[in-house]
C-alpha positions as CSV (number, residue, x, y, z in Angstrom):
1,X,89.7,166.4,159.1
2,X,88.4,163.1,157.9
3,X,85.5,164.5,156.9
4,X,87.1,167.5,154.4
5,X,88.7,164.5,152.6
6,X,85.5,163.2,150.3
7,X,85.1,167.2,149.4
8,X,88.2,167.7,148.2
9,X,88.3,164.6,146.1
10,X,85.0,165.5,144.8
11,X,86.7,169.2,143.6
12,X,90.0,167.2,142.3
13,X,87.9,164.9,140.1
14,X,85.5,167.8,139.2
15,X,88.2,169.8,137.9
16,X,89.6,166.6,136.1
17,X,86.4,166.0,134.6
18,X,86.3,170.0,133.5
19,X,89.7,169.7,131.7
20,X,88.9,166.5,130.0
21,X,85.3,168.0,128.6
22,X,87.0,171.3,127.6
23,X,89.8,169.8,126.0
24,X,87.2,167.5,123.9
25,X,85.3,170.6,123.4
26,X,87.8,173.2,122.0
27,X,89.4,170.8,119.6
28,X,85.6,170.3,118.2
29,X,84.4,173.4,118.1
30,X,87.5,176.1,118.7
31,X,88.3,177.7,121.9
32,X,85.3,180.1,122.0
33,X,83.1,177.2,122.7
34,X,80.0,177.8,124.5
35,X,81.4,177.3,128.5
36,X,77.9,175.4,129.5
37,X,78.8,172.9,126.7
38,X,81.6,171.8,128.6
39,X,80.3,171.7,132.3
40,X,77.8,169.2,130.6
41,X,79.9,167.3,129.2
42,X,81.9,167.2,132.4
43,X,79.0,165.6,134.2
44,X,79.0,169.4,136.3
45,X,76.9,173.1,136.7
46,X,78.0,175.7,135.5
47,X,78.4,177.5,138.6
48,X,81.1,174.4,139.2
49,X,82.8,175.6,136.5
50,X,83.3,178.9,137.3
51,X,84.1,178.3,140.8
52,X,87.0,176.3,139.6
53,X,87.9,178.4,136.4
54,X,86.8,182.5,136.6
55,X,87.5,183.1,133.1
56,X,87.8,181.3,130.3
57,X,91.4,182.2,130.0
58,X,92.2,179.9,133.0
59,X,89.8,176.7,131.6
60,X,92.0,177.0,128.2
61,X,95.2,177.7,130.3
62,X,94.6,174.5,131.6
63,X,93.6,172.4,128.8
64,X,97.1,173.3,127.1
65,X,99.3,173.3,129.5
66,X,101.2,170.1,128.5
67,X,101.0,170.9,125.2
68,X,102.6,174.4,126.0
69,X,105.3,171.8,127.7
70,X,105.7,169.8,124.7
71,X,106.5,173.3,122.3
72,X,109.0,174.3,124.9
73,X,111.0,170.5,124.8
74,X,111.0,170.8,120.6
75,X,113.3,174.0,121.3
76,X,115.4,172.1,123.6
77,X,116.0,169.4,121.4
78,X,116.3,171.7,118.4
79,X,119.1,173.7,120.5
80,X,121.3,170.4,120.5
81,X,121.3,169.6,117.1
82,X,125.0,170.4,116.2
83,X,123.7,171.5,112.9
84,X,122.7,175.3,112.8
85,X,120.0,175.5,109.6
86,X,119.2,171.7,110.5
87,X,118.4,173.1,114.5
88,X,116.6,175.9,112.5
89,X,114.2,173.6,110.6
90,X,114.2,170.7,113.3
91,X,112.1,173.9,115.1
92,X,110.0,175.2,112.7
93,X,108.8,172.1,111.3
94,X,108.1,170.5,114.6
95,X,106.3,173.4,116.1
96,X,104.3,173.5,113.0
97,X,103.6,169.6,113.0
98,X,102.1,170.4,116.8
99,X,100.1,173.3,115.8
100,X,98.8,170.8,112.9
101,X,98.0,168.0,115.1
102,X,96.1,169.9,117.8
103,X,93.5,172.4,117.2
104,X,94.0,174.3,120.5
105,X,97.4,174.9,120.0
106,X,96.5,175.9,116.4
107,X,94.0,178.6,117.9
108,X,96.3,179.5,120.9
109,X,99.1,180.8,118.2
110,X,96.5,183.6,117.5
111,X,95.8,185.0,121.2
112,X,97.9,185.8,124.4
113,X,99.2,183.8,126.6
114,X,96.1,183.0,128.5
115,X,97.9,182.6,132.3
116,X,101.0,184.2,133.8
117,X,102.3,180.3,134.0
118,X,102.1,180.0,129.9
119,X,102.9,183.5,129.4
120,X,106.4,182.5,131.5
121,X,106.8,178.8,129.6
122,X,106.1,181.0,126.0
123,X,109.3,183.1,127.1
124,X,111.7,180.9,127.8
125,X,110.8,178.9,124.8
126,X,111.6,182.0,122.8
127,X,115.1,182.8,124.8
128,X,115.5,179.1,123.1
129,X,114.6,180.1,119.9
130,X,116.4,183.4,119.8
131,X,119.9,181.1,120.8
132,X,118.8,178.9,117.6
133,X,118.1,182.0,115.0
134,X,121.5,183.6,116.2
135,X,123.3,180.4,115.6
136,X,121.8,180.0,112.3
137,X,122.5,183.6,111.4
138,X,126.4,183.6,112.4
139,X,126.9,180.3,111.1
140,X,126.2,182.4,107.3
141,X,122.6,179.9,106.7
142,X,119.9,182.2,107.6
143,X,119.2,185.5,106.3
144,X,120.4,188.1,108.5
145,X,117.9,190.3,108.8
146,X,115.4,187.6,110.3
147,X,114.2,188.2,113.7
148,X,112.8,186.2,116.5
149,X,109.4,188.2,115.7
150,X,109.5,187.0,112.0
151,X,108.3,183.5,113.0
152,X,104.3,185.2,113.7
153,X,104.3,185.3,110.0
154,X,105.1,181.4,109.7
155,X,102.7,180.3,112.7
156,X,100.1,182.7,111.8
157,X,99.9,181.8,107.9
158,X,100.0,178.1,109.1
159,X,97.4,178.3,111.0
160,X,95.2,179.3,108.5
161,X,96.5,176.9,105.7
162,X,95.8,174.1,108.2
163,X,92.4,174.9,109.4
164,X,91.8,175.5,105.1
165,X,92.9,172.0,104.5
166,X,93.0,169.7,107.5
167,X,89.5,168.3,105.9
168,X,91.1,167.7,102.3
169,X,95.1,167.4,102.7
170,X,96.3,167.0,105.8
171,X,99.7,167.6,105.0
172,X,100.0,170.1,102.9
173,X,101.1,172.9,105.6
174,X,104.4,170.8,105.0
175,X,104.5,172.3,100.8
176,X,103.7,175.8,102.1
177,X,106.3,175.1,105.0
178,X,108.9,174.1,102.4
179,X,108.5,177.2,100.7
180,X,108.4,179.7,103.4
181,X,112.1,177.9,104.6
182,X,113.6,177.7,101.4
183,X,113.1,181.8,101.6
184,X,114.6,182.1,104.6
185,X,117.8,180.5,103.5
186,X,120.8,183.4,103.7
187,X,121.8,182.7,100.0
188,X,117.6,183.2,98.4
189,X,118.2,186.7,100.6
190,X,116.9,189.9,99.0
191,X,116.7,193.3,101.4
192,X,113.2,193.3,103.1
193,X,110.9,196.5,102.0
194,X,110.3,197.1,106.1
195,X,112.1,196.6,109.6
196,X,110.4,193.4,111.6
197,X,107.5,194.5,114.0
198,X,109.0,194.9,117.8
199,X,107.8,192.4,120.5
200,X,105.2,195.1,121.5
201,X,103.9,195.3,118.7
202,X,103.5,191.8,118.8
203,X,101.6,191.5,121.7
204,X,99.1,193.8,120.7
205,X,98.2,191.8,117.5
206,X,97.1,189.0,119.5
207,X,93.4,189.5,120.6
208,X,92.5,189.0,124.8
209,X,89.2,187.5,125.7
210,X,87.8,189.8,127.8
211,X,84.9,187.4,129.1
């Protein structure tokens, strides 16, 4: 038994060192960095790599997992704000100040979940924010006709405004933030030209990596 003991403290540190390199590795050069990049940079083959992550999927579902964590505690402490539009923003400005600060996250926002585990975490996050949007909405603060769904369109187009100008102004997602919210309030309301796209819908926007 003694002897299985250096092995699997050689796969635990292998695996550390794998999550370490890809996390280094997908903030510098996106999440469809080259795989053998990052088993160099872990000190490992590329056959280690794969024996301890299949897919690519699993490396980047482990290289965000506490980040996924830190999303779902921003709805928790949105949620007890006694403040409905103030929970609303706390939210939205908080997940979009993570998405800002962290490349991965930024990318992630445009792909499925990439494990059952984050897939799980992103749904009860949303049960959160759906609580949040229906306070908001009966409280008379956000439009009514907003749905759960709706915030893609804030994630999606921030994500592109931040990778546009991390390099030149860092902070102005905030501006573009500023104006999406202020449209959101119930009193700027106007009746929307379509319905909001279903969940399934949804899903199927967000690309899989099939490698």
């Amino acid at each position: 038994m003694s002897a299985n003991k250096p092995l699997r403290l050689d796969a635990r540190r292998n695996r550390d060192a794998l999550v370490i390199a890809a996390r280094e590795v997908f903030t510098e050069r996106g999440l469809d960095a080259p795989l053998k990049e990052i088993a160099a940079r872990a000190g490992v083959a590329i056959g280690t790599l794969y024996n301890r992550f299949p897919d690519r999927d699993d490396l980047i579902a482990a290289a965000v997992e506490d980040r996924i964590e830190a999303g779902g505690r921003i709805a928790e402490d949105a949620l007890a704000l006694d403040d409905p539009w103030e929970s609303f923003v706390y939210l939205v400005e908080k997940v979009c100040e993570l998405q800002a600060s962290d490349r991965l996250l930024n990318e992630l926002a445009l792909r499925a979940a990439p494990s059952p585990a984050i897939a799980a975490q992103r749904e009860h996050g949303h049960a959160v924010m759906r609580e949040i949007i229906t306070r908001a909405q009966e409280a008379g603060v956000l439009r009514a006709d907003w749905a759960l769904e709706d915030i893609a369109f804030i994630t999606w187009s921030h994500t592109r405004v931040v990778e546009q100008t991390v390099r030149v102004a860092p902070d102005a997602w905030r501006r573009n933030l500023a104006l999406m919210l202020d449209g959101l309030r119930a009193a700027a309301a106007h009746p929307l030209p379509v319905p909001p796209i279903t969940e399934e819908q949804l899903n199927q926007a967000l690309p899989v990596d099939r490698r």
